[in-house]
PDB file of N, CA, C and O in Angstrom:
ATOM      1  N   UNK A   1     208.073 131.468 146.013  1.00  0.00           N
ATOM      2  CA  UNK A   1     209.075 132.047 146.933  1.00  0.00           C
ATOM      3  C   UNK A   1     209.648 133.339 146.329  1.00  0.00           C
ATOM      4  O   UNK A   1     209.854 134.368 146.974  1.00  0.00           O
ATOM      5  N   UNK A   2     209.931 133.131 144.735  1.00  0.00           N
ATOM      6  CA  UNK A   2     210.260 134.807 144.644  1.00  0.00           C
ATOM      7  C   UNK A   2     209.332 135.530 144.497  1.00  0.00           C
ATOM      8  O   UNK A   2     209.768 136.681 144.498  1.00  0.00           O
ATOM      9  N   UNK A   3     208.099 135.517 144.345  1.00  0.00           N
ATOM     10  CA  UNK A   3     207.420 136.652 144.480  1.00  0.00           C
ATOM     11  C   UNK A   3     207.171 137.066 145.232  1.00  0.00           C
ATOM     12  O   UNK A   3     206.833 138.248 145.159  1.00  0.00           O
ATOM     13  N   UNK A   4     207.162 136.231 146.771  1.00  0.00           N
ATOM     14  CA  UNK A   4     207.391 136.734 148.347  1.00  0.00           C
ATOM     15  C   UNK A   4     209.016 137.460 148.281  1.00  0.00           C
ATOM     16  O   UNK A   4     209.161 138.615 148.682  1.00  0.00           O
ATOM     17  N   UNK A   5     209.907 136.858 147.873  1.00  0.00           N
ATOM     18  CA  UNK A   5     210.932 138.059 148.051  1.00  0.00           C
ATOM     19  C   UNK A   5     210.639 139.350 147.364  1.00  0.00           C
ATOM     20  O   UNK A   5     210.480 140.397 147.993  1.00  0.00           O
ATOM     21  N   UNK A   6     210.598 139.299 146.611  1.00  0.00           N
ATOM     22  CA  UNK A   6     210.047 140.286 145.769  1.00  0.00           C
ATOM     23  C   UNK A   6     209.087 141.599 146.058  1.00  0.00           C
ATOM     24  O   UNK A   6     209.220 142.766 145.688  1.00  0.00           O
ATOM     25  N   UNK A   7     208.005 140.924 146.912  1.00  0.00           N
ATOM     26  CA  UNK A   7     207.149 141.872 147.335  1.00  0.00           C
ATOM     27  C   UNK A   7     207.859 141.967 148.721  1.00  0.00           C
ATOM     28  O   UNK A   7     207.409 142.987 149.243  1.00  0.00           O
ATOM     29  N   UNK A   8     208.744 141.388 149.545  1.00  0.00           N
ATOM     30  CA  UNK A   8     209.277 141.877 150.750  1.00  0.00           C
ATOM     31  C   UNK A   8     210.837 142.795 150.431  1.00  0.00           C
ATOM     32  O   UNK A   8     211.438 143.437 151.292  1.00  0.00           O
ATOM     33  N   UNK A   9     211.253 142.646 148.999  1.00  0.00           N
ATOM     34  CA  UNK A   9     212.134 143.916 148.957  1.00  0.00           C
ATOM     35  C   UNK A   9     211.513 145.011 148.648  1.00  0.00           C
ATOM     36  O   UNK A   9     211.819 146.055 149.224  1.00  0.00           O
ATOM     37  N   UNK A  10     210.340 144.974 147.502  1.00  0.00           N
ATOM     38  CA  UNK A  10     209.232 146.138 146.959  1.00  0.00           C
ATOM     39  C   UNK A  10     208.910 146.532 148.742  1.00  0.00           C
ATOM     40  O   UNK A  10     209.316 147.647 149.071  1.00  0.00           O
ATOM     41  N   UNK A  11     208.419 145.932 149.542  1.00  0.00           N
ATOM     42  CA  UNK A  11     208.203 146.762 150.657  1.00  0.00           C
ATOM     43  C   UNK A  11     209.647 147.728 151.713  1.00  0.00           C
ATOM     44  O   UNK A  11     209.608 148.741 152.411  1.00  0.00           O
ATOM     45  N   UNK A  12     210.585 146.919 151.394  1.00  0.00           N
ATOM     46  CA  UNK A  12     211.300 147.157 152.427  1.00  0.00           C
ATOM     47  C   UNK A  12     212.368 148.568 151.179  1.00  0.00           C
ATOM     48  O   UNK A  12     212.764 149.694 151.479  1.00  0.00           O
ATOM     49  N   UNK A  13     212.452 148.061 150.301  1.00  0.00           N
ATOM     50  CA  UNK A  13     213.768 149.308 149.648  1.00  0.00           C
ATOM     51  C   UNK A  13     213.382 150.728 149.675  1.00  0.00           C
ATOM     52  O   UNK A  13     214.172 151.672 149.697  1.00  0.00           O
ATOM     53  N   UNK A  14     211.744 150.812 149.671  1.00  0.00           N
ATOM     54  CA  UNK A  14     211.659 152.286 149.524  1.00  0.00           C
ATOM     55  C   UNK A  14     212.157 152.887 151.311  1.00  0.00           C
ATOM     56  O   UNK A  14     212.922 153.822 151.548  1.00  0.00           O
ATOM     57  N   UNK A  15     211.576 152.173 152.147  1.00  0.00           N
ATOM     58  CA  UNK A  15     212.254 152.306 153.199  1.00  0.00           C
ATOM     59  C   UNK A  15     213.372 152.613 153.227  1.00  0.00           C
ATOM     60  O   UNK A  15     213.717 153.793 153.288  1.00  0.00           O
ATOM     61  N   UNK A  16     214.232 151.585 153.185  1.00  0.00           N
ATOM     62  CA  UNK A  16     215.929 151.744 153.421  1.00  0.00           C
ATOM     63  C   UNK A  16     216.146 153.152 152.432  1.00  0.00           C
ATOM     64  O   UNK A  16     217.156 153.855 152.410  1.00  0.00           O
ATOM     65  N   UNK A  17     215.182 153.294 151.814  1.00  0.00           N
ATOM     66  CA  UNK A  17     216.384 154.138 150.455  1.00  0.00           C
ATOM     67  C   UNK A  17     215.709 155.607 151.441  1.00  0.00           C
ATOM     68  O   UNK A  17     216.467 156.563 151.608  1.00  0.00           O
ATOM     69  N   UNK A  18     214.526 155.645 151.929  1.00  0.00           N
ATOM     70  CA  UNK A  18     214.041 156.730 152.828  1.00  0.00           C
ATOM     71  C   UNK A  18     215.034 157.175 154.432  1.00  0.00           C
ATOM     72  O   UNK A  18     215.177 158.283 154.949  1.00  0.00           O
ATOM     73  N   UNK A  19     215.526 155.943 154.830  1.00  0.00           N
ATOM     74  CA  UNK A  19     215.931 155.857 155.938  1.00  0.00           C
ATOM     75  C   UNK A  19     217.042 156.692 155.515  1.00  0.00           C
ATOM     76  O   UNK A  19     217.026 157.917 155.632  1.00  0.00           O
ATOM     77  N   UNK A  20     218.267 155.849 154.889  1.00  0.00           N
ATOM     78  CA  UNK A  20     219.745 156.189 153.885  1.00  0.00           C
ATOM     79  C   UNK A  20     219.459 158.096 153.694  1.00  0.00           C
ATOM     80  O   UNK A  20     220.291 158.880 154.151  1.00  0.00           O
ATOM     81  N   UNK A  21     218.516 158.461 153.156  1.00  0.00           N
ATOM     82  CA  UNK A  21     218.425 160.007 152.582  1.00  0.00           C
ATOM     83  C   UNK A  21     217.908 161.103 154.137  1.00  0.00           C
ATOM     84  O   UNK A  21     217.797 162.310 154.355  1.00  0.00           O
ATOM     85  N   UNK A  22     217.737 159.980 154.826  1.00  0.00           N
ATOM     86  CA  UNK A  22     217.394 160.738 156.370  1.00  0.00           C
ATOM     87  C   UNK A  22     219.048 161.123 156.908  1.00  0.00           C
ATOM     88  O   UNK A  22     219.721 162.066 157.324  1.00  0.00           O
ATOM     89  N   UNK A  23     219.139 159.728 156.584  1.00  0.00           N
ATOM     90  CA  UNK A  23     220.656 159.712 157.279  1.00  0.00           C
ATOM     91  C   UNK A  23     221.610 160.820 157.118  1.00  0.00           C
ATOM     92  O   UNK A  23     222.188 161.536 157.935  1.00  0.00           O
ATOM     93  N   UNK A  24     221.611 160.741 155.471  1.00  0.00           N
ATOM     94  CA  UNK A  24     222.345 161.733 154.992  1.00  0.00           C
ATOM     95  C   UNK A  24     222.162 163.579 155.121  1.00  0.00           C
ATOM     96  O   UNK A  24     223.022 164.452 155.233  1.00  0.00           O
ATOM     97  N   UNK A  25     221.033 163.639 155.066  1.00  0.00           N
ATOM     98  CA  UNK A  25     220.513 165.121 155.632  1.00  0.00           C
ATOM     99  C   UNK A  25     220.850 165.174 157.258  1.00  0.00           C
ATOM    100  O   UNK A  25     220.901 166.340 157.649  1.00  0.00           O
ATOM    101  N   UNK A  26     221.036 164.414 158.062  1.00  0.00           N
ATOM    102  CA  UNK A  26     220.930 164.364 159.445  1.00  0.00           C
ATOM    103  C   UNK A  26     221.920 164.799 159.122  1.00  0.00           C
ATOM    104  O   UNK A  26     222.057 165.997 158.873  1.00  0.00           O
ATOM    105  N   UNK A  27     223.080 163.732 159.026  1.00  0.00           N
ATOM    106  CA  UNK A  27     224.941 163.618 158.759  1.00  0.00           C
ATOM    107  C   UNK A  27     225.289 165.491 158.468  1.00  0.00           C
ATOM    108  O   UNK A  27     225.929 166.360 159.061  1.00  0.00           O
ATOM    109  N   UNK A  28     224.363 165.408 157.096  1.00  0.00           N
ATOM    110  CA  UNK A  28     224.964 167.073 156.210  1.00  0.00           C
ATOM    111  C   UNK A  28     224.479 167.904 157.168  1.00  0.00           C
ATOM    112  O   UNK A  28     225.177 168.917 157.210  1.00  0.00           O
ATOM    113  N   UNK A  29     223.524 167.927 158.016  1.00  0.00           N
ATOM    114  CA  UNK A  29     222.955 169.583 158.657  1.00  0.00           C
ATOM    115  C   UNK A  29     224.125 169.559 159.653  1.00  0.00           C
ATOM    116  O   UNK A  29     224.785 170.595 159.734  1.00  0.00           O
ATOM    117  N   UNK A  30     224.479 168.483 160.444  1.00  0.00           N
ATOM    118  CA  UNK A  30     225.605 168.349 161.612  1.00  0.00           C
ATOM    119  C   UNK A  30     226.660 168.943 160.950  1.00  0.00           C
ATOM    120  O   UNK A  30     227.076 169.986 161.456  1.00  0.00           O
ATOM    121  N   UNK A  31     227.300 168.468 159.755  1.00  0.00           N
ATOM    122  CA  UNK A  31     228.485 168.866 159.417  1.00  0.00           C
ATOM    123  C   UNK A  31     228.379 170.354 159.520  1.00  0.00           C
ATOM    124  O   UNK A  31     228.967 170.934 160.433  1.00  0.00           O
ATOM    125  N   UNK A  32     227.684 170.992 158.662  1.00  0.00           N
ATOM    126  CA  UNK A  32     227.529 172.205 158.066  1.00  0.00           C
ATOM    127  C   UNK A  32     227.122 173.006 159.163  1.00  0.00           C
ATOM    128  O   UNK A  32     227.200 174.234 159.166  1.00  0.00           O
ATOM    129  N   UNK A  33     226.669 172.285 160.131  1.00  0.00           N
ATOM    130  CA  UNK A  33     226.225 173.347 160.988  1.00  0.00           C
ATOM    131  C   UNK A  33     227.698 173.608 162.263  1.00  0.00           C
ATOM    132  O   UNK A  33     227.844 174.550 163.042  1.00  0.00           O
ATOM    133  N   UNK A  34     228.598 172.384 162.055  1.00  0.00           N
ATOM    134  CA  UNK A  34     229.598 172.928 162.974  1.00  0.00           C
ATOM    135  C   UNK A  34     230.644 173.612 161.886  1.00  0.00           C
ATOM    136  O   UNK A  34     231.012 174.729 162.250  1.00  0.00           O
ATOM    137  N   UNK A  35     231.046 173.287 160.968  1.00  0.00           N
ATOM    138  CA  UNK A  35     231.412 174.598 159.935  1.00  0.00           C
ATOM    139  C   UNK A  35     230.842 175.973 160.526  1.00  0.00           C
ATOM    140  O   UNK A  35     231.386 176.930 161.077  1.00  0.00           O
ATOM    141  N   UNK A  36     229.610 175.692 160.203  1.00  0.00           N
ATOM    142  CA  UNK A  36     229.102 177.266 160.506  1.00  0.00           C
ATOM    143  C   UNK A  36     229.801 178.069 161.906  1.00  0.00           C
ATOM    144  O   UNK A  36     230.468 179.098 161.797  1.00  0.00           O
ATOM    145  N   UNK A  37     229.545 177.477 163.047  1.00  0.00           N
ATOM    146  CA  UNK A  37     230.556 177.712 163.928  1.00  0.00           C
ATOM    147  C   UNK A  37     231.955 177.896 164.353  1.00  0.00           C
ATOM    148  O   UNK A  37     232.440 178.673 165.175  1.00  0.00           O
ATOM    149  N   UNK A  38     232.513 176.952 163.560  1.00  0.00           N
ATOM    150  CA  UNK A  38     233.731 177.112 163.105  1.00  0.00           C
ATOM    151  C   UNK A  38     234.220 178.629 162.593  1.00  0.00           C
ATOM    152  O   UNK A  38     235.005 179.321 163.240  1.00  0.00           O
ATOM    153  N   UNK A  39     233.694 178.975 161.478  1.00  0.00           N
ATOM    154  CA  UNK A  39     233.841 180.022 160.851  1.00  0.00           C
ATOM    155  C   UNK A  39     233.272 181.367 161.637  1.00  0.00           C
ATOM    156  O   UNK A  39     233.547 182.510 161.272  1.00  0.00           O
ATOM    157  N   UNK A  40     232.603 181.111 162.547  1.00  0.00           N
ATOM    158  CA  UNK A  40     232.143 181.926 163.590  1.00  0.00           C
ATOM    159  C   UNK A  40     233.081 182.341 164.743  1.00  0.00           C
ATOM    160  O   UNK A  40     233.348 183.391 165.328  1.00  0.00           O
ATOM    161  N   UNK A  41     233.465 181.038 164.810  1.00  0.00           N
ATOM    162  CA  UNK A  41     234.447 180.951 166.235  1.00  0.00           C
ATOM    163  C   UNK A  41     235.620 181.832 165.669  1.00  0.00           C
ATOM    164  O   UNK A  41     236.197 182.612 166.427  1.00  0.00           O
ATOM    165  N   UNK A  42     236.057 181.695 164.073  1.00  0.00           N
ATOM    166  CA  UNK A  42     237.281 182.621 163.773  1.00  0.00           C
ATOM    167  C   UNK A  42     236.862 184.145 163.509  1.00  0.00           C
ATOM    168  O   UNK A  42     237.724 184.988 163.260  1.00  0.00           O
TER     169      UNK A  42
END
Protein backbone atom coordinates (compact mmCIF):
# COMPACT_ATOMS: atom_id res chain seq x y z
CA UNK A 1 0.00 0.00 0.00
CA UNK A 2 2.78 2.52 0.42
CA UNK A 3 4.40 2.06 -2.52
CA UNK A 4 1.03 2.65 -4.33
CA UNK A 5 0.87 5.88 -2.35
CA UNK A 6 3.98 6.67 -3.14
CA UNK A 7 3.99 6.22 -6.77
CA UNK A 8 0.41 8.07 -6.77
CA UNK A 9 2.03 11.19 -4.99
CA UNK A 10 5.43 10.72 -7.36
CA UNK A 11 2.68 11.05 -10.09
CA UNK A 12 0.46 13.59 -8.87
CA UNK A 13 3.09 16.40 -6.98
CA UNK A 14 4.92 17.27 -10.02
CA UNK A 15 1.53 18.19 -11.25
CA UNK A 16 0.14 20.16 -8.41
CA UNK A 17 3.57 21.84 -8.02
CA UNK A 18 3.11 22.62 -12.14
CA UNK A 19 -0.47 23.61 -11.72
CA UNK A 20 0.46 26.02 -8.23
CA UNK A 21 3.45 27.87 -10.61
CA UNK A 22 0.66 28.29 -13.44
CA UNK A 23 -1.40 29.74 -10.96
CA UNK A 24 0.96 32.02 -9.79
CA UNK A 25 2.20 33.49 -13.19
CA UNK A 26 -1.57 33.72 -14.20
CA UNK A 27 -2.32 35.64 -10.61
CA UNK A 28 1.27 37.90 -11.28
CA UNK A 29 0.62 38.85 -15.15
CA UNK A 30 -3.17 40.03 -13.92
CA UNK A 31 -1.79 41.96 -11.14
CA UNK A 32 0.96 43.68 -12.98
CA UNK A 33 -0.83 44.11 -15.84
CA UNK A 34 -3.64 46.24 -14.09
CA UNK A 35 -0.79 48.24 -12.30
CA UNK A 36 0.36 48.84 -15.63
CA UNK A 37 -2.87 50.59 -16.36
CA UNK A 38 -3.22 52.07 -13.39
CA UNK A 39 -0.12 54.01 -13.83
CA UNK A 40 -1.35 54.74 -17.30
CA UNK A 41 -4.67 55.86 -16.31
CA UNK A 42 -2.60 58.59 -14.05
Amino acid sequence: MTAQVSRRTRLYFPGALLLVAVLVMVAGGLTWRQQKENTRGR
